[in-house]
C-alpha positions as CSV (number, residue, x, y, z in Angstrom):
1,X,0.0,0.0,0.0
2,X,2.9,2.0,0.8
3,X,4.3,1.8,-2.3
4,X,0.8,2.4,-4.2
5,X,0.8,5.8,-2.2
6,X,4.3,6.4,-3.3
7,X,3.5,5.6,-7.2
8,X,0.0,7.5,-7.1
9,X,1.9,10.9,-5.4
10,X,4.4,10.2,-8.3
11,X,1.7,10.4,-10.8
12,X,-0.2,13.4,-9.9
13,X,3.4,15.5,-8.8
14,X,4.0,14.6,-13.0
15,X,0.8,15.8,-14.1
16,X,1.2,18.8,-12.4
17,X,4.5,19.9,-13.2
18,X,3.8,18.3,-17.1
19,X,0.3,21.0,-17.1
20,X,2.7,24.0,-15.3
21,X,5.5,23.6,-18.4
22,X,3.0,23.7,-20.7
23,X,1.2,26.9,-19.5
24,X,4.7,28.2,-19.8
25,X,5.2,27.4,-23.1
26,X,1.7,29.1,-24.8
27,X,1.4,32.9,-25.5
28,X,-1.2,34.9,-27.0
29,X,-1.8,38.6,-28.4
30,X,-3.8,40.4,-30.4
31,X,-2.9,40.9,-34.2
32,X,-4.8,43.7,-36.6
33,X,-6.5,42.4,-39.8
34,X,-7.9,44.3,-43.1
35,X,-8.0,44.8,-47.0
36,X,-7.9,47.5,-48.8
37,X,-10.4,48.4,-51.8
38,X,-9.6,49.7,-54.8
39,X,-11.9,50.8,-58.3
40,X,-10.5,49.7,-61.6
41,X,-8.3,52.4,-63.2
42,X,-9.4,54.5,-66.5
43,X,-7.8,56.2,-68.9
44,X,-9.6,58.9,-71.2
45,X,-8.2,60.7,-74.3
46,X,-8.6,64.2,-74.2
47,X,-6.8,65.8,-77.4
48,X,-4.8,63.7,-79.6
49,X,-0.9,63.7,-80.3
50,X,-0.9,66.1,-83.7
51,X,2.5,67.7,-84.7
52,X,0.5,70.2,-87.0
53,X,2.0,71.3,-90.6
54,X,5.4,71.0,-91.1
55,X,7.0,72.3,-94.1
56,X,9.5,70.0,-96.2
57,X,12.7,71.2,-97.7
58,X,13.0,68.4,-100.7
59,X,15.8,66.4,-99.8
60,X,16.8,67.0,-96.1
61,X,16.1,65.3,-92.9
62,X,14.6,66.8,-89.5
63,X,13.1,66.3,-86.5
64,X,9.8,67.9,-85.4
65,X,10.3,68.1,-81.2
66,X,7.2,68.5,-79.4
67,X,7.6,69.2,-75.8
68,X,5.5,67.2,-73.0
69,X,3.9,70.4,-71.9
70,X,3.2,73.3,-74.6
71,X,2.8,73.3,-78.3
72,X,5.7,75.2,-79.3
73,X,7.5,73.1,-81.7
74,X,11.5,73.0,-82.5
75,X,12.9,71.8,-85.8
76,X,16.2,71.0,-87.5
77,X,17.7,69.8,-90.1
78,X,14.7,69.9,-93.6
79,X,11.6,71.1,-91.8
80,X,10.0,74.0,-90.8
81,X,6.9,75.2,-88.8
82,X,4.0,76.3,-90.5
83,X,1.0,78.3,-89.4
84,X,-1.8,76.3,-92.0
85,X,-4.3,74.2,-90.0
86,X,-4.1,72.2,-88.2
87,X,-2.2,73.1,-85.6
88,X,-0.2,71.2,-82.9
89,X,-1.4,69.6,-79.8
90,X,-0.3,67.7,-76.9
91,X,-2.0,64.3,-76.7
92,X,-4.2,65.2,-73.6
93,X,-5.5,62.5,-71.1
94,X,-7.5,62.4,-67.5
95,X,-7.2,59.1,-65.4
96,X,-9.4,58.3,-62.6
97,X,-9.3,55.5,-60.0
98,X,-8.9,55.1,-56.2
99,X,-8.8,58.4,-54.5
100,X,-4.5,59.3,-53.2
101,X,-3.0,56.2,-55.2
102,X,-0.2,56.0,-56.2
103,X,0.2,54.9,-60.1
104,X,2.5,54.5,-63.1
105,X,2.0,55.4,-66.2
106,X,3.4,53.0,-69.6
107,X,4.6,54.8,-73.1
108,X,5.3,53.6,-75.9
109,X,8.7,53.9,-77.0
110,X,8.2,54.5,-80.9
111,X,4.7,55.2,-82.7
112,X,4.4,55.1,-86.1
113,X,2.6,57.1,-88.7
114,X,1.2,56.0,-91.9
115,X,0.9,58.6,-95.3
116,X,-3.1,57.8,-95.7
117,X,-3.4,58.3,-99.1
118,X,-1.1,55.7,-100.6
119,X,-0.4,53.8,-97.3
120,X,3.6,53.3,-98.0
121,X,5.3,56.1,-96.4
122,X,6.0,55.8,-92.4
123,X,7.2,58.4,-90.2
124,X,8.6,57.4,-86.3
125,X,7.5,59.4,-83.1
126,X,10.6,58.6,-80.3
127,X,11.4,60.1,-77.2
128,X,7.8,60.3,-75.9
129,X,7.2,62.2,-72.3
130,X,4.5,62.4,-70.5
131,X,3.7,65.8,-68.2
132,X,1.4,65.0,-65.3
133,X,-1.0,68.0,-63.9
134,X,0.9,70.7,-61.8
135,X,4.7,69.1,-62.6
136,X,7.4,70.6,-63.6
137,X,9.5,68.1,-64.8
138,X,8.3,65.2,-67.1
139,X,7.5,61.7,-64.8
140,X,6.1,58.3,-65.7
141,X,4.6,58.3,-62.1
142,X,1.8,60.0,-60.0
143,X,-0.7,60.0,-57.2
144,X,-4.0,60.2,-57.9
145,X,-6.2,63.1,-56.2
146,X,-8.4,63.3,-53.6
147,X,-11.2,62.8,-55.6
148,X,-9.6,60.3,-57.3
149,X,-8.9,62.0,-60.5
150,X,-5.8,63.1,-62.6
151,X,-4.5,64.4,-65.4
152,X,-1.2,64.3,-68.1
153,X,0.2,65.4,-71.7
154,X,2.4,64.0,-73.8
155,X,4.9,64.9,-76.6
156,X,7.5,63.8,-78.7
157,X,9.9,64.1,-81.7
158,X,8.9,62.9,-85.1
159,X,11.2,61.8,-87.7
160,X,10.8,62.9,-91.0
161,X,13.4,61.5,-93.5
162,X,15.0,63.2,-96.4
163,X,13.0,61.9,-99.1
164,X,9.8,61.7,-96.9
165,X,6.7,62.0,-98.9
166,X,4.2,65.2,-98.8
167,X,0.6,64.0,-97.3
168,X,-1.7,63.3,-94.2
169,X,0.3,60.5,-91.8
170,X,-2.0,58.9,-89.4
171,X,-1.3,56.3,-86.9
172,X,-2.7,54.7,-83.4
173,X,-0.4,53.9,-79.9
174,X,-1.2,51.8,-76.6
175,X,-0.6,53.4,-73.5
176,X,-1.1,51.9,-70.3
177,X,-1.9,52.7,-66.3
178,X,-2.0,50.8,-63.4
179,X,-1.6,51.2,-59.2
180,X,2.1,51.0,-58.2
């Protein structure tokens, strides 16, 4: 019996110390849980990208250089600016999304024009900027507005090569937008 009392104290002294370590051994706390919403992003044309009338001097290449934020062309080399409709414009867009997002904005890095007439002759736009509402420096990144809304322009330098054919050129490019 004496040894049954010995075993049984045995026994419950384990449980009790086995139950302690493992009280010692468990924690808990508190952790924060959420998600955050956002709309799809749009992108709306406003103006298109129009390097008005240029003039050609037969046999001489030149660049038309549109800046990202005003119309006022510079040339060199065979071209000059003229003053016949139509006249040049910054490609114009608005965006809209989730209201103080962050975003980025995706150019294309060459556009081509077609002559519309007889569909052969291409020109290249290159060096396209974009020039985000109240900037002063050209970006390819933003943060959208309280409301949820802003706003860019775009320009660029077309190519016009020295036996480059008179006409109407005409061509279509992909940009892109999209939370950072």
């Amino acid at each position: 019996m004496k040894k049954l009392l010995m075993l049984f104290t045995a026994v419950v002294l384990m449980a009790v110390f086995a139950a302690t370590g493992m009280a010692q051994t468990s924690a808990s706390t508190t952790t924060d849980a959420g998600a955050k919403l956002i709309v799809p992003m749009m992108i709306y044309q406003d103006a298109p990208l129009h390097f008005g009338t240029i003039n050609l001097l037969l046999g001489v290449a030149g660049t038309c250089v549109l800046p990202s934020n005003n119309t006022i062309r510079a040339f060199s080399g065979g071209i000059i600016g003229s003053s016949v409709a139509p006249l040049p414009t910054n490609a114009a867009y608005h965006v809209t999304g989730t209201m103080n997002s962050t975003y980025a904005l995706t150019l294309p890095s060459t556009i081509t024009v077609t002559e519309t007439v007889g569909n052969s002759a291409t020109m290249t736009i290159n060096t396209i900027k974009a020039r985000f509402n109240g900037q002063l420096t050209d970006g390819v990144t933003s943060t959208l507005s309280a409301t949820g809304t802003d706003s860019f322009t775009l320009g660029g330098t077309l190519i016009v090569a020295a036996a480059q054919v008179a006409g109407i050129y005409h061509g279509t490019f992909t940009l892109s937008v999209d939370y950072n």
